[in-house]
C-alpha positions in Angstrom: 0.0 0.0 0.0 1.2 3.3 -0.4 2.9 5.2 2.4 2.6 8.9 3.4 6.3 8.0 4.9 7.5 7.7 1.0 8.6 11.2 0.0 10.6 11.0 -2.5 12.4 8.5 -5.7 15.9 7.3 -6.3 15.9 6.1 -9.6 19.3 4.1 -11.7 19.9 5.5 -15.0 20.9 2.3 -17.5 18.7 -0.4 -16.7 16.1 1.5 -15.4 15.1 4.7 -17.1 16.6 3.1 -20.2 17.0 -0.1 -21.1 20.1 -2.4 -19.8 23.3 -3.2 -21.9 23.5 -6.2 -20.4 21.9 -7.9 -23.5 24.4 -5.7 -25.8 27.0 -7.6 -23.5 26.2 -10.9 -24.7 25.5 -9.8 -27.9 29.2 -8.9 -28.4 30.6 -12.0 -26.2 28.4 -14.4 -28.6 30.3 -12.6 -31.8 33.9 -12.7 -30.4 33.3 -16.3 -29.0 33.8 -15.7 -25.5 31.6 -16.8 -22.8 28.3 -15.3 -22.3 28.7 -13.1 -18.8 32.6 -12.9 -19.1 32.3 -8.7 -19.7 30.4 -9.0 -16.0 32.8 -11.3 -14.9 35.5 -9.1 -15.5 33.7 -5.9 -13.4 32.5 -7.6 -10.8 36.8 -8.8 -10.3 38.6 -6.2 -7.7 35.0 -4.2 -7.9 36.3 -1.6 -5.8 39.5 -1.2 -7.9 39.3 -2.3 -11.5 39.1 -0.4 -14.6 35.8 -0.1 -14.5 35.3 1.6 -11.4 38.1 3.9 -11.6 36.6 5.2 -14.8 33.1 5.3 -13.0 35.2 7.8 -10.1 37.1 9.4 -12.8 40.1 8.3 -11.8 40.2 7.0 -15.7 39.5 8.9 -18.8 37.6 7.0 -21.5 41.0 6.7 -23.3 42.7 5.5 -20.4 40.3 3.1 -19.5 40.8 1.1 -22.3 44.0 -0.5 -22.1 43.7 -1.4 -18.6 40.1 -3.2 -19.4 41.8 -5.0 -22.0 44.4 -5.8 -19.9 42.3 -7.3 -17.1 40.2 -9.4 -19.7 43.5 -10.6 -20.8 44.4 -11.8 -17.3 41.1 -13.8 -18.0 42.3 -15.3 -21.0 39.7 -12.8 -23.4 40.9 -10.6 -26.0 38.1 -7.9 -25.7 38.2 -4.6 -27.2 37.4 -1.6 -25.1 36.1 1.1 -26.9 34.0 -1.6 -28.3 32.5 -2.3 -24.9 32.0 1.5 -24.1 30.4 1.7 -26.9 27.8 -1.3 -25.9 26.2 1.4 -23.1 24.4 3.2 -25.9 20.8 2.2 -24.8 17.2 3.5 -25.2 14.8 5.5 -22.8 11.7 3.8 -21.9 9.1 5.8 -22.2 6.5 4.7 -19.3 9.6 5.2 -17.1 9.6 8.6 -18.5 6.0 9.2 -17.8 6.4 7.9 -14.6 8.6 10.2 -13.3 6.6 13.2 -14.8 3.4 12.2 -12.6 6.1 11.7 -9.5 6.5 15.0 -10.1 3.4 16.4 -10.4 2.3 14.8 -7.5 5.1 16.4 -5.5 7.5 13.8 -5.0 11.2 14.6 -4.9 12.8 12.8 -7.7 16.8 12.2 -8.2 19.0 10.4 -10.6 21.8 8.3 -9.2 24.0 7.3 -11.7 27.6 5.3 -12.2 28.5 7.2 -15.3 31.9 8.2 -16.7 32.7 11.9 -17.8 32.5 11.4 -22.0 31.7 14.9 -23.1 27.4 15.2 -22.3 24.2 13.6 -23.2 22.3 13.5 -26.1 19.2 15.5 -26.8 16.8 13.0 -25.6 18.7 11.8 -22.4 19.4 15.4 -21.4 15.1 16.3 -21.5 15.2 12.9 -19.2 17.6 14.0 -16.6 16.0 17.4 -16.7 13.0 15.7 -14.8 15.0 15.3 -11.9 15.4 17.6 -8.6 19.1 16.1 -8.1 21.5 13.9 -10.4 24.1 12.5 -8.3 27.0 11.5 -10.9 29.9 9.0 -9.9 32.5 11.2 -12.2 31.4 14.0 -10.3 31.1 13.1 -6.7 34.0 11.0 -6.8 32.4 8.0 -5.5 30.3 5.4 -6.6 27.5 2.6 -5.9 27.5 0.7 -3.7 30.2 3.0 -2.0 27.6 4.1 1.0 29.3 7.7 1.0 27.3 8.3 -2.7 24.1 7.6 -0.9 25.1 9.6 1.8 25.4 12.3 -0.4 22.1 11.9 -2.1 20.0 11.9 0.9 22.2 15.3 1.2 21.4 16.9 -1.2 17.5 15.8 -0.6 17.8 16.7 2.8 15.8 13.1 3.3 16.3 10.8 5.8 16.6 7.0 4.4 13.3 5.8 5.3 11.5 8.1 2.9 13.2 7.1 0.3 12.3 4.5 -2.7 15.3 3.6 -4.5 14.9 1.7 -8.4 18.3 -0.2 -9.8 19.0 -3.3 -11.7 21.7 -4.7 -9.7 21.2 -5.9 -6.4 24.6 -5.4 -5.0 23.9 -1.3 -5.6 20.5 -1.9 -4.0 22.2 -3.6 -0.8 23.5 -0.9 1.2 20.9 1.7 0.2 18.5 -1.2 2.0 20.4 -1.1 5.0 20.5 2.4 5.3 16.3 2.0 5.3 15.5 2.9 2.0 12.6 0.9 0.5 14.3 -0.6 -2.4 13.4 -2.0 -5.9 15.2 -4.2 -8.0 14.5 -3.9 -11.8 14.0 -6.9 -13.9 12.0 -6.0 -16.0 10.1 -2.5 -16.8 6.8 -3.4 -16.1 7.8 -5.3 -12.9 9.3 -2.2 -11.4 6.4 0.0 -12.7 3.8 -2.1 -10.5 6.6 -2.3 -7.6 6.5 1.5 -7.7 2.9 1.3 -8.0 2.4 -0.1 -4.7 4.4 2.5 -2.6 3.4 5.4 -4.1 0.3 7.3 -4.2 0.1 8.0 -7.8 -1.6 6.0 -10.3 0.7 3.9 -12.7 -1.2 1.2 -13.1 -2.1 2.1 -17.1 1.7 2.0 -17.7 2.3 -1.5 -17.4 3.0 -3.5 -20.1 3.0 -0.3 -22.1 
């Protein structure tokens, strides 16, 4: 049921407001014959330290990243190319995610982006209207940190001068969602779109309900 205690959304960026290049992922393994999950594999090894989370921090530029990447998917016995896989994070908006946020918004709930992104130069047109929906984008190439480093949700809950329990948070991967759960946020994890619409559904009071399945 919906909860007057809920005051405000955390939403992921790729994987929730657009779709997940998790599928691009295997796409690319499938062509290069390695095996399926290895590009995962490879992130989720030294999580804290490896390429890709030093480019998340922007400790690595996009350039700079790429060597090291294929350097650790080497150590793994892959030859991967890493502009390649940069390139794989191109995905599309979802609409009734979109919309969803809109009638957050017009319903008065505080609404903020919290996204593991690297510093490449902008957003197109369309993502840029997207992130212009939201109160707050909390960047990992601008903070410094990243999820599920708890000092990047300490700093959302900052900036939204919230505590943790009034807070809904929507990602893909449960290992981001973790801490933010122990913190008290209600959480969401993301599987599919119309999954997390009828999640959201049930803890807020505004009326998704003709989004699903959309």
């Amino acid at each position: 049921m919906p909860t007057d205690a809920i005051s405000t959304v955390f939403f992921d960026f790729g994987g929730v407001i657009t779709t997940s290049p998790f599928d691009a992922f295997v796409a690319y393994e499938a062509e290069v014959g390695v095996p399926e999950g290895t590009i995962r594999r490879i992130n989720a090894t030294n999580p804290d330290s490896n390429a890709w989370a030093r480019l998340e921090r922007n400790e690595l530029s996009p350039s700079e990243f790429e060597p090291v990447f294929e350097a650790e998917a080497s150590s793994f016995g892959h030859d991967l190319d890493g502009a390649r896989v940069l390139s794989l994070l191109s995905t599309d908006v979802r609409p009734a995610m979109v919309e969803a946020i809109k009638r957050l918004a017009d319903a008065g709930y505080q609404r903020l982006c919290l996204t593991n992104n690297f510093a490449a130069g902008g957003h197109d047109r369309e993502r840029a209207s997207v992130l212009e929906l939201f109160d707050h984008v909390i960047e990992s190439s601008v903070v410094g940190v990243r999820k599920p480093e708890p000092l990047f949700y300490q700093h959302a809950l900052a900036k939204a001068e919230v505590e943790a329990s009034e807070v809904v948070f929507l990602d893909d991967l449960g290992v981001n969602l973790k801490p933010a759960r122990q913190m008290g946020m209600t959480t969401i994890k993301v599987v599919t779109e119309s999954q997390a619409l009828i999640d959201l559904n049930g803890l807020v009071d505004v009326d998704l309900s003709d989004l699903i399945g959309v």
